[in-house]
C-alpha positions in Angstrom: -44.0 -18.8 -33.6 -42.2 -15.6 -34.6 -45.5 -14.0 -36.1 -45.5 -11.5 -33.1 -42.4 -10.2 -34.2 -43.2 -10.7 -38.4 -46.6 -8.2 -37.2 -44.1 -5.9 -35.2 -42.1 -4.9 -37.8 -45.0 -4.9 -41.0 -46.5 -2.5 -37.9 -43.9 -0.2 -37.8 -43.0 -0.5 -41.5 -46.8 0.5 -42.3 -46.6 3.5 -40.0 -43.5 4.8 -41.3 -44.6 4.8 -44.7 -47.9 6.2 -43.8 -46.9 9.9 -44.8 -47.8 8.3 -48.3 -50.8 6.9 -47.8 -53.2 9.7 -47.5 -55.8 7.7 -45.4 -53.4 7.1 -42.0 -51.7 10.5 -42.8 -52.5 11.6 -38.9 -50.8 9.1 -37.4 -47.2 10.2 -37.2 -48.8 13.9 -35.9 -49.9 12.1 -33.2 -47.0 10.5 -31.4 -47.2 13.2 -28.9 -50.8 11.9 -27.9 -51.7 8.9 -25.3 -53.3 5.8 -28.0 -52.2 8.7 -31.3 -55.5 10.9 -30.1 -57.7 8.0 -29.9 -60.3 7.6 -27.3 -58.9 4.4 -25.7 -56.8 1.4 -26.3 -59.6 -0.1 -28.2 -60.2 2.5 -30.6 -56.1 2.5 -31.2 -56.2 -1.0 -32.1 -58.8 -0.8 -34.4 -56.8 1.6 -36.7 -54.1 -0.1 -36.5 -54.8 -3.5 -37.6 -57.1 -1.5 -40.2 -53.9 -1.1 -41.6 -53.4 -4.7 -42.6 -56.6 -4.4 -44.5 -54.7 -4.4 -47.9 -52.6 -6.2 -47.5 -52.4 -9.8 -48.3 -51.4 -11.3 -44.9 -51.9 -14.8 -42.8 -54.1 -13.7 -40.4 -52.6 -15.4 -37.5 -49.9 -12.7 -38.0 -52.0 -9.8 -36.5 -53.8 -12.2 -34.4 -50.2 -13.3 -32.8 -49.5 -9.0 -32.5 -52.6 -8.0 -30.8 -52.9 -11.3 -28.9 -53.6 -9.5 -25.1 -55.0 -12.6 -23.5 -52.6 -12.3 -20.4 -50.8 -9.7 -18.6 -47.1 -11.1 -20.2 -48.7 -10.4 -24.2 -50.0 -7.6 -22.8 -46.4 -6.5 -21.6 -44.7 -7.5 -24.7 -47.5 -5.7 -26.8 -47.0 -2.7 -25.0 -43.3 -2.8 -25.6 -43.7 -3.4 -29.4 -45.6 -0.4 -29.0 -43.8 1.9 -27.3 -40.4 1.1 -29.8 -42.4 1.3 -32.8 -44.0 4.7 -31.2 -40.0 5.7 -30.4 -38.4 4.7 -33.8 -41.3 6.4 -36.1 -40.7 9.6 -33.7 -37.1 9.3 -34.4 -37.4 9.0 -37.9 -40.1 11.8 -38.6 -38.2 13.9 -36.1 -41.3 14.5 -33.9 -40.3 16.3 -30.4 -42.4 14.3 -28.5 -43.6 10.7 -28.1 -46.2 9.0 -25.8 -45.1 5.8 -24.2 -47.1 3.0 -22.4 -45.8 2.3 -18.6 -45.4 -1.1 -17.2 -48.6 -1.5 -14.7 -47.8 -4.3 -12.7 -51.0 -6.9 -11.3 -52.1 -5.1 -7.5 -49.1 -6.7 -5.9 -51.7 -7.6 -2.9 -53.9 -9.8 -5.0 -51.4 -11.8 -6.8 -49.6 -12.2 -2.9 -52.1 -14.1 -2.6 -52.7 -16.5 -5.2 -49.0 -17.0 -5.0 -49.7 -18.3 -0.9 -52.6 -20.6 -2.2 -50.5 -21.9 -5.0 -47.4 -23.0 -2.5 -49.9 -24.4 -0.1 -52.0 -26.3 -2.9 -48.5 -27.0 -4.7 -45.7 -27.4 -2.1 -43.9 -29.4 -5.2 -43.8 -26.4 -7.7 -41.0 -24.5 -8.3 -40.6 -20.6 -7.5 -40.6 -20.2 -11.3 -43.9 -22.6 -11.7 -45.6 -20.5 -9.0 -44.9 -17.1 -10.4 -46.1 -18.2 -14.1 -49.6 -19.5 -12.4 -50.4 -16.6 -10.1 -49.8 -14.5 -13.4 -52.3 -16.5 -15.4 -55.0 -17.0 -12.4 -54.6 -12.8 -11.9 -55.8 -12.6 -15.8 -58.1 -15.5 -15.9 -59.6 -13.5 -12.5 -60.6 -10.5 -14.6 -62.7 -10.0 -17.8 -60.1 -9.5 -20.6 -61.5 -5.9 -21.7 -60.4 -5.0 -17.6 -57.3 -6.1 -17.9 -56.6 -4.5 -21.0 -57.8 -1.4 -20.5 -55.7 -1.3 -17.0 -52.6 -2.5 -19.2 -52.4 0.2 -21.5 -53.9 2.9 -19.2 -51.0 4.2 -17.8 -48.9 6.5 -20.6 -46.1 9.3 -20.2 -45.2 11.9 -22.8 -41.4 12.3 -23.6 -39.2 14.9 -24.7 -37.4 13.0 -28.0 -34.1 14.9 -27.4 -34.1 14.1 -23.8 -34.3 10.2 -24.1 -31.6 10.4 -26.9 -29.4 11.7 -24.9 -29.8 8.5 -22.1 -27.5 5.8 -22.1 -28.7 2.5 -24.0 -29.6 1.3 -20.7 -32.1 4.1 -20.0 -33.5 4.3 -22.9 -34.4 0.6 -22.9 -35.9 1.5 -19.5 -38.7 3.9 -20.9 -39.2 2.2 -23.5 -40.2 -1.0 -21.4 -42.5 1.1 -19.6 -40.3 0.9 -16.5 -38.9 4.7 -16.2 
């Protein structure tokens, strides 16, 4: 527990610091860019657990970051994303940054699994239902699907414009939810 968050931050600390290390120098010049300028989602997450690769790290750290096995560690990976993406943009006083949106299942699909559910489960509770039709939606689809559709949605901000939005806001974007 908690190695999601350890990853998070040696993420963002790597990142920061990579204006010294001449091999991920690009990176921070490419905030402005959907996955930093890389082809996909898959190409993005190659270089960036490359970056662990010298360091001497338990491995179930990075596996716990880039854990994308359902659509709610895809969510959370996507947020990590998108503040790490924000506070190296911040810091480096880039004028633009690309965020990940929130892509929610097709509503119409997990409608539903959520009717079989209650019908196969009248017992369950709302909260017991919801968590299921999540987890049958992902199980439904091949993981690089799901993925891919997870991070495929981005939108390019102005820096000063989302520091001038309330906490609330700001929170907001960087959920994916603006």
């Amino acid at each position: 527990m908690g190695n999601g968050r350890t990853g998070s931050v040696l993420l963002y600390l790597l990142l920061r610091d990579s204006k010294k290390i001449p091999k991920y120098l690009n990176l921070i010049n490419r905030l402005h860019k959907p996955h930093l300028g890389y082809k996909d989602i898959f190409e993005l997450f190659d270089k960036l657990t490359s970056l662990f690769d010298d360091i001497y790290l338990v491995e179930s750290v990075v596996d716990e970051l880039f854990n994308v096995t359902d659509w709610g560690r895809i969510r959370l990976l996507r947020q990590r994303l998108n503040r790490i993406f924000f506070f190296l943009a911040k810091k480096h006083k880039i004028s633009h940054v690309c965020v990940y949106l929130d892509i929610p299942p097709k509503p119409d699909i997990i409608k539903k699994i959520k009717r079989e559910l209650v019908r196969k489960y009248p017992d369950w509770t709302k909260n017991d239902i919801e968590l299921e039709s999540y987890a049958i939606y992902s199980d439904s689809k091949s993981n690089p699907t799901i993925i891919y559709e997870g991070f495929s949605e981005t939108e390019i901000y102005e820096m000063s414009a989302i520091e001038s939005m309330n906490h609330r806001d700001i929170e907001r974007i960087l959920d994916g939810k603006a």
